[in-house]
N, C-alpha and C positions, 0 to 999 in steps of 0.2 A: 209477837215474840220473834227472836232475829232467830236466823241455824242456830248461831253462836251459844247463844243466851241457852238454847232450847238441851243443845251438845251437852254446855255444863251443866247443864239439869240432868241430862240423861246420865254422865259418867260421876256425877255428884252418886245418886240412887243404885248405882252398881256395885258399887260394896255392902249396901245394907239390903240391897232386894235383889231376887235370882233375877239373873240377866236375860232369860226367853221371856218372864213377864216384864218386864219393864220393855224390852223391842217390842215385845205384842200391843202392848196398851201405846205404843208411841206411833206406831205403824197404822190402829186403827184410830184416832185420835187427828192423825194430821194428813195421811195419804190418803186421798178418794182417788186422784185420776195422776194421768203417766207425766202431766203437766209438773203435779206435785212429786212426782219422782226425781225430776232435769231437776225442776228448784231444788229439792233439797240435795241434793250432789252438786250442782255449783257452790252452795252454799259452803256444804265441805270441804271441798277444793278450796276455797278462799280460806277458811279458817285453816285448813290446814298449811300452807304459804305464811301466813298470822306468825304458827307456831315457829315453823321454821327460822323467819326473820327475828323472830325473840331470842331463840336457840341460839343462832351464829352470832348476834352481836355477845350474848351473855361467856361466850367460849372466848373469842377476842382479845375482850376485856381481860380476861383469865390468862392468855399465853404472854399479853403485852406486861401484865405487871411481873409476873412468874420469870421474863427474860429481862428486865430491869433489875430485880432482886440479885440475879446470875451475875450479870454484866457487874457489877457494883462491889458484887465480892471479887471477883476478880482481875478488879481494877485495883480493886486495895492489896491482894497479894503481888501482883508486879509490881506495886510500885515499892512494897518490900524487899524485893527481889533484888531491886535495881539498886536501894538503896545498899543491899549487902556486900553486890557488885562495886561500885563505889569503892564501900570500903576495904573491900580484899584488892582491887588495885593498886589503892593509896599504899597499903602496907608491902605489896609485891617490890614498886618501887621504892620505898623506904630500904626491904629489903637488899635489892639487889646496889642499891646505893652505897650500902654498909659492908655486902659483903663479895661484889664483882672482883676487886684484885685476892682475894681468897681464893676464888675459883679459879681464876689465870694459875697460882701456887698449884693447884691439885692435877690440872692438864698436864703442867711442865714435869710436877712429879714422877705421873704417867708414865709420862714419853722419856723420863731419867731410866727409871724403871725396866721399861721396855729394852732399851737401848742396852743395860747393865746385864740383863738377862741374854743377849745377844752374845754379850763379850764374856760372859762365860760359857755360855754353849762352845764359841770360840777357843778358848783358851784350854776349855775342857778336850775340847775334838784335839788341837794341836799336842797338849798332852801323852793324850790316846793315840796318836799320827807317829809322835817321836818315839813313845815307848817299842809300839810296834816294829817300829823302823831301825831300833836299836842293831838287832842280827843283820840286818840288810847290810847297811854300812861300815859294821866292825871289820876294821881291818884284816885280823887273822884267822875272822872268819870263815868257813870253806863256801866253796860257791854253790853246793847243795844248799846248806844250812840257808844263807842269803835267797835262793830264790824259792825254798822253802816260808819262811820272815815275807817274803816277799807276796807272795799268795796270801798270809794271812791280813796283809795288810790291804790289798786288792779287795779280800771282803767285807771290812771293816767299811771300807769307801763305797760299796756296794749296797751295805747297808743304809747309810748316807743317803744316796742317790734314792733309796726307797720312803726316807721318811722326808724325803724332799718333796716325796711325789703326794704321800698322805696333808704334809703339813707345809708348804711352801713360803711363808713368812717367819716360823719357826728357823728354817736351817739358811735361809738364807742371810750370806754368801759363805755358809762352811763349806756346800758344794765345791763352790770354786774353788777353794784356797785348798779343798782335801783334795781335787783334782792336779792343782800345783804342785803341792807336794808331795804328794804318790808320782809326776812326772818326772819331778826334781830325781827322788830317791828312785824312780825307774832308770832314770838317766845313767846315773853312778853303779847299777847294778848292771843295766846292759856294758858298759864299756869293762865290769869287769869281769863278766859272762865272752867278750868278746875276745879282752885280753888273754883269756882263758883258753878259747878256740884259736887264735893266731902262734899260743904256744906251742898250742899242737900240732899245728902246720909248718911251724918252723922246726918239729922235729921229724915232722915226716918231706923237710924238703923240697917245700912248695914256694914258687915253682922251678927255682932256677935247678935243682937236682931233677926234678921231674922231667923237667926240657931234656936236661942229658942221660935219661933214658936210668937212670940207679930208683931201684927201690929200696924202702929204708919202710921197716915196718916196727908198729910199736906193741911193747909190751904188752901181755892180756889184760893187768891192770890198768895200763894207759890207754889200752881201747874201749873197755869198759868205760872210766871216766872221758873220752872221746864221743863215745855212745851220748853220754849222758847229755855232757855241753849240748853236741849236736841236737837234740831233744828239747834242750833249755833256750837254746837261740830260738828255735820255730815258733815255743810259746809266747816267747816276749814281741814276737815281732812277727803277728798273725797274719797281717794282710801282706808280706812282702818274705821271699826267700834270702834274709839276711844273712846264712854261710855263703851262699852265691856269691852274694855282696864280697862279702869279704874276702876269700876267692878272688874275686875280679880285680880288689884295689890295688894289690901290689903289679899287676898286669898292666892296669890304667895308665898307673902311675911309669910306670916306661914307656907305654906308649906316648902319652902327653908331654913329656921328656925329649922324647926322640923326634915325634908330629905333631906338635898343639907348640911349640915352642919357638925362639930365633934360633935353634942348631942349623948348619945344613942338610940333614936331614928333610927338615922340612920345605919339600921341595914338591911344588904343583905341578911341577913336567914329571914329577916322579912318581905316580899313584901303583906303581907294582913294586912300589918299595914298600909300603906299610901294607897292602892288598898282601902279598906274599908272605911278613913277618903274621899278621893274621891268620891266615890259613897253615903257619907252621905252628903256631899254638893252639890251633884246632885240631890236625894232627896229631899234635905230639901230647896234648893235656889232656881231650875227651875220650880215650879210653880208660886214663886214672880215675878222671872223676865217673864215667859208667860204673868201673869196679871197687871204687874205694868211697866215695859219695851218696852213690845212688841207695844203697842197700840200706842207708840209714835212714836216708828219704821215707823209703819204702816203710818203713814203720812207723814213720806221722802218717803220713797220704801217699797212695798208689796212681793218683792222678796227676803228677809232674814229673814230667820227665830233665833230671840234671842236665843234661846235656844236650838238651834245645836249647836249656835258659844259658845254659853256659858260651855256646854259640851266641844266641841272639844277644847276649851281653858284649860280645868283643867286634859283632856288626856293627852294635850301638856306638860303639868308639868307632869304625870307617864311617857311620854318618858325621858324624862330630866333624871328622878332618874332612869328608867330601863338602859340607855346609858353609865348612872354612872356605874351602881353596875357591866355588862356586863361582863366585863374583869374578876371577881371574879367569879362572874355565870358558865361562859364556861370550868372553871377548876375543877369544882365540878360538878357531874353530879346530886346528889343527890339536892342540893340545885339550880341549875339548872330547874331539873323537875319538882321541887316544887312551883318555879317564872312562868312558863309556866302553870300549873293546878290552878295558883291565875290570871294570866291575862287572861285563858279562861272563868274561873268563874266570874273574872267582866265585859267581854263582853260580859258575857251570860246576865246577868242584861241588860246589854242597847242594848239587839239585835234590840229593835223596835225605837230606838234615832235613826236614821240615819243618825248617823256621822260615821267620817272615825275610827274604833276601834281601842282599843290598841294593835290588832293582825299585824299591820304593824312592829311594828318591830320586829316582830317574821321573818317575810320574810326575812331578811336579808343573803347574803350570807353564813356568819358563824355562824348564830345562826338557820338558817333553818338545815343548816348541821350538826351541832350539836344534834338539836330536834330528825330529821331523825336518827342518828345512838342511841341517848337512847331511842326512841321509837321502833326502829326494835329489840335492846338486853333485853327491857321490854315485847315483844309481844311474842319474841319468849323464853324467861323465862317463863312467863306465861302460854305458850300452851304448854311447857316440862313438866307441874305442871299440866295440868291437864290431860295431856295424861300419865302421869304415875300413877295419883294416883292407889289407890287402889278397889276408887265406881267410877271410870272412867265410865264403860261402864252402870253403874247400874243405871234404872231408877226408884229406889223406892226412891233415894234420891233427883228426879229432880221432879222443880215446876210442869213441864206437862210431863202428861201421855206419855210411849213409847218412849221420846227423852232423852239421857244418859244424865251423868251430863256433860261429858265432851262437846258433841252438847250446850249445854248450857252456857259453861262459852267460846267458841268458837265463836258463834255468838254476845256473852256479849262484847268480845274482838273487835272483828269487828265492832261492832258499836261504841264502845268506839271510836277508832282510827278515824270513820268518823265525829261523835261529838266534836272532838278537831279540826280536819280543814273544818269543812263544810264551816265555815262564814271566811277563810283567803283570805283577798284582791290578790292575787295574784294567777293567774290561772297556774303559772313555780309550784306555791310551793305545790297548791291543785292537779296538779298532780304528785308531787312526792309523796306524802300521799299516791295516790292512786296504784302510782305503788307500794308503801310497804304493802300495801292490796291482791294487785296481789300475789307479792311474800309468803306473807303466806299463802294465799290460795294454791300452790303451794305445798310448805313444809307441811302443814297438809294433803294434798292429798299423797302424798306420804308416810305420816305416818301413814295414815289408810291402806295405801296398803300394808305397812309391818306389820302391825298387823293384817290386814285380813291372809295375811300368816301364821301367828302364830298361831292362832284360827279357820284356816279353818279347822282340822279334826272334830272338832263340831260342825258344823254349826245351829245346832238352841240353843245352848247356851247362857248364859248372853252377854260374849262377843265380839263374831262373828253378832248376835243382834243388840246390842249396837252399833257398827261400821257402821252397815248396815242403822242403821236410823241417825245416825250422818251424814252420806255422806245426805243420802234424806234430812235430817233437813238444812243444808248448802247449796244445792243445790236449796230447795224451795224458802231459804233466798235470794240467788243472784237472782234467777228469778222473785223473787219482785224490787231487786234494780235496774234488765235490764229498770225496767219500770221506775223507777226515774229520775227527769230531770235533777237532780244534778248529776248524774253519766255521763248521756249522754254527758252533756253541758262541763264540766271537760274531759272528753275522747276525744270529738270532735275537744274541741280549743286545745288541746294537741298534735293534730295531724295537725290542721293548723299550728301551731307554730313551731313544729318540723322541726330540718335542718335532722334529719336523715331520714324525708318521704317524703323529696324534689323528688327524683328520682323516687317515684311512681306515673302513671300515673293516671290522674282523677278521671277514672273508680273504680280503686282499693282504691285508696285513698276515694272517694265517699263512697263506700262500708264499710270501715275501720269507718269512720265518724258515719253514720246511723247506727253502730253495737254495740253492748254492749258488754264495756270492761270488762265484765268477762262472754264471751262468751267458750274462752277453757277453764277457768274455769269450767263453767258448763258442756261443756262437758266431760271434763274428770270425774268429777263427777258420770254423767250419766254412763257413760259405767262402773266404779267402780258399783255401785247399778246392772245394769244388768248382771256383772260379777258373785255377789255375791246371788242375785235371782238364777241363773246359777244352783250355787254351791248348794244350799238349794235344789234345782229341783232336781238336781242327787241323792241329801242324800235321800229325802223323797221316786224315783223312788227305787233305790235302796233295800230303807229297804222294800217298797211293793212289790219287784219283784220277791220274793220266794213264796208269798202270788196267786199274780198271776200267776205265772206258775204251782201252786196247781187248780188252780180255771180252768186255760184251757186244765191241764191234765183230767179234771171231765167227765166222761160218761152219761153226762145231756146231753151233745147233741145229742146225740142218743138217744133219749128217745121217745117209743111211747106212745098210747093211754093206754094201759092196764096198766100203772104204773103212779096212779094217784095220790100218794103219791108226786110228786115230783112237782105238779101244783100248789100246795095251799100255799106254801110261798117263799120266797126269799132261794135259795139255801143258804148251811152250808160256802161251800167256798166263794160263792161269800158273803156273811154277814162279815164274819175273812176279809175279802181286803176290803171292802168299811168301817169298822169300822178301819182297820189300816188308813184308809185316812182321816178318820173324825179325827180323835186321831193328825194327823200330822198337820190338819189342823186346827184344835181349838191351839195348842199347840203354833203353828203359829202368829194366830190372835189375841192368849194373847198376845205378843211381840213385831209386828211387826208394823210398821205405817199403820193406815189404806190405805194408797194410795198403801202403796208398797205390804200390804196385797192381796188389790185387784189384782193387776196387777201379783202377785207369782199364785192366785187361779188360772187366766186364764190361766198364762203357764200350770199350773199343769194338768187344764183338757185337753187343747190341747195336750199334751204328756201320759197322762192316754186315749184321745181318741187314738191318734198311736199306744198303745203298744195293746188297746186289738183289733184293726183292724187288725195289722200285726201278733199279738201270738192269734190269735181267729178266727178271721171271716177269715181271709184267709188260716189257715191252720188248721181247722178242719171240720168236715162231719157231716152238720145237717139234724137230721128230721126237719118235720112242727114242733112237738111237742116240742123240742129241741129247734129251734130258738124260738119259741114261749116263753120258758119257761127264754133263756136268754133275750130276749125281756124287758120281765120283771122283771127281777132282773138288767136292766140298768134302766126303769123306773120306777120302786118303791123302789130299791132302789141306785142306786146311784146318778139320778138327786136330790132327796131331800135331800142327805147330801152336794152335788154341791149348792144346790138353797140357803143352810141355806150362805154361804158366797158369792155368788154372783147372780147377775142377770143373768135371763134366761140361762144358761150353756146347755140346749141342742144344743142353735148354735155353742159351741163350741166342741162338743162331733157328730158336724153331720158326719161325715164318717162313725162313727159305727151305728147312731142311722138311719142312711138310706139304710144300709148293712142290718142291721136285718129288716125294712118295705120289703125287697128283698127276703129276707130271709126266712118270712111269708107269702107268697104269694103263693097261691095255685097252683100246678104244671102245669095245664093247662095256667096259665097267665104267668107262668114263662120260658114256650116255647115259648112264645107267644112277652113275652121280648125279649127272645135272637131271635128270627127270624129277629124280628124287627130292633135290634142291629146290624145282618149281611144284614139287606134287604139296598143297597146303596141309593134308593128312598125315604126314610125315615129320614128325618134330628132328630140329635140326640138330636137339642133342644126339638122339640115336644114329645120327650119320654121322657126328664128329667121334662117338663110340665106336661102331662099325668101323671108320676107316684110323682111327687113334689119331686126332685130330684135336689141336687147344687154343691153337691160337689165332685162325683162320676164320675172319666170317664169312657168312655165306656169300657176299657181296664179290671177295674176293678168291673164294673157292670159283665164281661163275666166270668170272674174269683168267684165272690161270687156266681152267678148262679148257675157253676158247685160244688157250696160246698155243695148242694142239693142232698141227697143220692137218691131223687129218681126221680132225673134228667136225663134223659140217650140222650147221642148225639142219631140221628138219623141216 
């Protein structure tokens, strides 16, 4: 019997018999050993693989025919499907065969439609436009009433503009055409707004009564409805001050009559013909319109002033006729220069108008350029004219004392040039003025240096002099304008605005900024004047230095007690040298500017204190009685011809004047010095304190010591 066979026996008898007996009776029945165990558990295993293979093919079977059934139905509803499609094509096209020029009908209808709705919106809006507009226009209507109408129609179109914004295919183009004609009818209402205001102006005598100085004032009703116009014009015409306007046309209109026209009149050699009639209706009109104008101004807006606009309105007519005549101008330089000295001179008139001047179109690229080269060949004409003449350097023919004629009409030039562009609008154009300022300062400095050449073998002469105080007098001059804020303010944005000090760093550039542009001017100046101080010092050294070298060959310093002749006054030599320096120096002090007077005395004594420390006190051999004797012929006489030209001059004469306290000092004290001098314990402040000592080192305290005849080392 197989597993198999034995299996269905066994689960055959498990329904009808309890399942512990039928295992028991099958277990002792067929299993004796573990041999019979493996056997019958392969056996199982096979039979149960049996089942399984039965199982999977009978399932197979079942999904193949189950998806055949599926597939078959739903092959037969598509292809109904497809036939229904078919047929609702067929009939689409039938359709639209029969009835495509019907539908063309319905579109056009549409778009008729559309169209007709359009042109009554239209027709309705212009309706609404005319009715409104009705008071606007009527003739005998008052001009309240009209701009009254007029307002209500402005909102009417305001509204427009709102449902234009909600609905944009809707209103469009009633926008437009409502904007047309609310212009139309603004049109017709400003001119009769306006003819309204010109009435009232020709009762108050504008301007030809005005010019001749008659007031003509109107009634309280007529100023009231004056009020009113005036009120009524500002609203119509919001972005622009339209009484001005008007105001100004009948002005225009004469001037362009007289200067825009072929009268003679109009004439380009004649620019202080119309400059002047200008400035007489700025005169003579801008205090009516402050007081009769303004006041009504003042109650639209407080922020316009009448009478800038009314100015800057009648400059606007001199640009008009300067833009004309231009072209003519620029070819002539003469008549040219002479249009530029009429339009500085009428905006020197209205410096304090604070309007825009007629110096703007000076700025202009070619007429700046222009200006610029006849003013640098005027400047430097000028300054060849007075640097040659003949009383160039002489100052008996100059206003003040000491400064030549030529320092005079030098700084006259210099101010001129800064007076013609101080007030021009443009900060490009106000520094090129100033660099043509540079530039002559410049060329005049070098042409005092060629004529200090020429005139240096006599230097206290007229004009070596003359030279000398012309540099100081120019030099004073800039060092007052260092301080000016128009120079600074011009210098500074000239250099923020410069592309050529792009590349300097902050610092430098910083520095450049806070500095005053005529800075190397000045200095070159400066050292010019110390040069020429210099030159004067050697002359004056020079011619005293025969005098002094008589005076230190003198056997005064040997002098003892018994020869008392020689105590009681000022030596013979030393009187001839200190009267030679008075003589130099008064001669001086006629001539020279006091500042540079002073500052010549000080070098003088400082170099007359060297020469008699080094040709004196250190190389000659004194008694007591000797220094004593020179002692005082430095202080009786040559500090009080020192003192008559400056302050205190002993401080500048201290080397010698602490040589001889040295000098005089009695010989026990004078060992007593120089001990001291070489004692290393002893600092050599307290011995310059002790003996009031400042300028002396010790090198040459030990040196004057031994000039002591009766000094003997130890």
């Amino acid at each position: 019997m197989t597993a198999s066979s034995k299996s269905c026996m066994i689960f055959d008898t498990v329904e009808s018999k309890d399942n512990n007996h039928v295992v028991h009776d099958y277990l002792v029945n067929n299993i004796a050993t573990l041999a019979d165990v493996e056997r019958e558990i392969n056996e199982l295993n096979h039979y149960r693989a049996n089942l399984m293979a039965d199982l999977n093919e009978k399932k197979l079977s079942s999904n193949v025919s189950r998806f055949k059934e599926w597939y078959t139905s739903e092959y037969d509803k598509f292809t109904s499907v497809n036939q229904e499609r078919s047929v609702l094509i067929s009939d689409i096209k039938k359709f639209l065969i029969h009835s495509g020029s019907k539908f063309d009908q319905v579109i056009d209808t549409v778009h008729a439609l559309h169209s007709y709705e359009k042109e009554r919106r239209t027709l309705q809006t212009l309706r609404i436009l005319k009715e409104l507009s009705v008071d606007v226009v009527r003739p005998n209507n008052s001009v309240a009433n009209a701009v009254l109408a007029f307002t209500g129609l402005r909102r009417y179109c305001d509204h427009i503009g709102e449902e234009l914004e909600k609905f944009p295919d809707r209103y469009y183009p009633i926008s437009d055409l409502a904007d047309n004609y609310v212009n139309s009818v603004s049109k017709q209402l400003c001119e009769k707004v306006e003819s309204e205001f010109n009435r009232f102006t020709d009762i108050l005598g504008w301007p030809t009564d005005v010019l001749e100085g008659k007031v003509i004032n109107l009634s309280p009703e007529e100023q009231v409805n004056f009020k009113e116009n005036f009120v009524q014009l500002i609203g119509l015409y919001p972005n622009k001050l339209r009484p001005l306007e008007l105001l100004l046309a009948p002005l225009e209109k004469r001037f362009s009559y007289h200067f825009l026209s072929e009268r003679p009149t109009n004439n380009p050699e004649k620019p202080e013909w119309y400059l002047s009639l200008l400035l007489r209706w700025i005169k003579s009109l801008t205090p009516y319109i402050t007081t009769k104008f303004q006041p009504l101004l003042n109650e639209v807006t407080s922020n316009i002033s009448m009478r800038n606009e009314f100015i800057s309105g009648l400059i606007e007519l001199a640009r008009k006729k300067w833009e004309q005549d231009l072209e003519i101008l620029l070819d002539d330089g003469r008549l040219f220069s002479h249009a530029i000295d009429e339009v500085l001179a009428f905006d020197s008139e209205l410096e304090n108008s604070l309007v825009n001047p007629l110096q703007v179109c000076l700025t202009s690229p070619c007429t700046l350029r222009r200006w610029l080269e006849l003013e640098r060949e005027a400047a430097r004409a000028a300054m060849d004219e007075c640097l040659s003449s003949t009383d160039t350097w002489s100052a008996s023919v100059s206003d003040i004392r000491f400064l030549p004629l030529a320092s005079l009409k030098m700084s006259r030039l210099l101010s001129s040039v800064t007076a013609r562009y101080r007030h021009l609008p443009s900060i490009e154009a106000r520094s090129s003025f100033l660099q043509l300022q540079l530039d002559l300062l410049d060329e005049y400095h070098t042409r005092l240096v060629q004529l200090k050449r020429t005139a240096s073998s006599r230097p206290l002469d007229e004009a070596y002099i003359g030279i000398l105080n012309a540099a100081y007098s120019t030099w004073h001059e800039l060092d007052d304008w260092s301080e000016d804020v128009f120079f600074s303010h011009t210098f500074a944005s000239f250099f923020i605005n410069s592309k050529k000090e792009k590349h300097l760093n902050s610092e430098v550039l910083l520095d450049k900024m806070v500095s005053s542009p005529f800075d190397a001017q000045r200095d070159s100046l400066w050292l010019l004047q110390d040069d020429m101080l210099a030159h004067i010092l050697d002359y004056v050294i020079i011619d005293a230095k025969p005098l002094l070298d008589i005076y230190s060959r003198s056997t005064i310093w040997l002098h003892n007690k018994s020869q008392h002749s020689f105590e009681e006054d000022i030596q013979k030599d030393a009187a001839c040298l200190f009267l030679c320096i008075r003589q130099h120096l008064q001669k001086a002090e006629d001539v020279i500017v006091p500042q540079l007077f002073v500052k010549l005395c000080r070098l003088f004594t400082k170099a007359i204190d060297k020469l008699l420390f080094d040709h004196i006190v250190l190389t000659r051999k004194f008694t007591l009685e000797g220094a004593t004797i020179f002692k005082k012929d430095l202080i009786s006489g040559l500090l009080p011809i020192l003192g008559i030209f400056i302050r205190r001059p002993e401080n500048l004469l201290r080397n010698t004047l602490e040589a001889t306290d040295i000098l005089t000092l009695s010989r026990g004290t004078l060992i007593l010095l120089y001990d001291s001098l070489n004692d290393f314990n002893i600092k050599f402040e307290s011995i310059q304190e002790e003996h009031k000592l400042s300028a002396l080192s010790s090198a040459n305290l030990k040196q004057i010591i031994k000039r002591r005849t009766d000094f003997n080392l130890r």
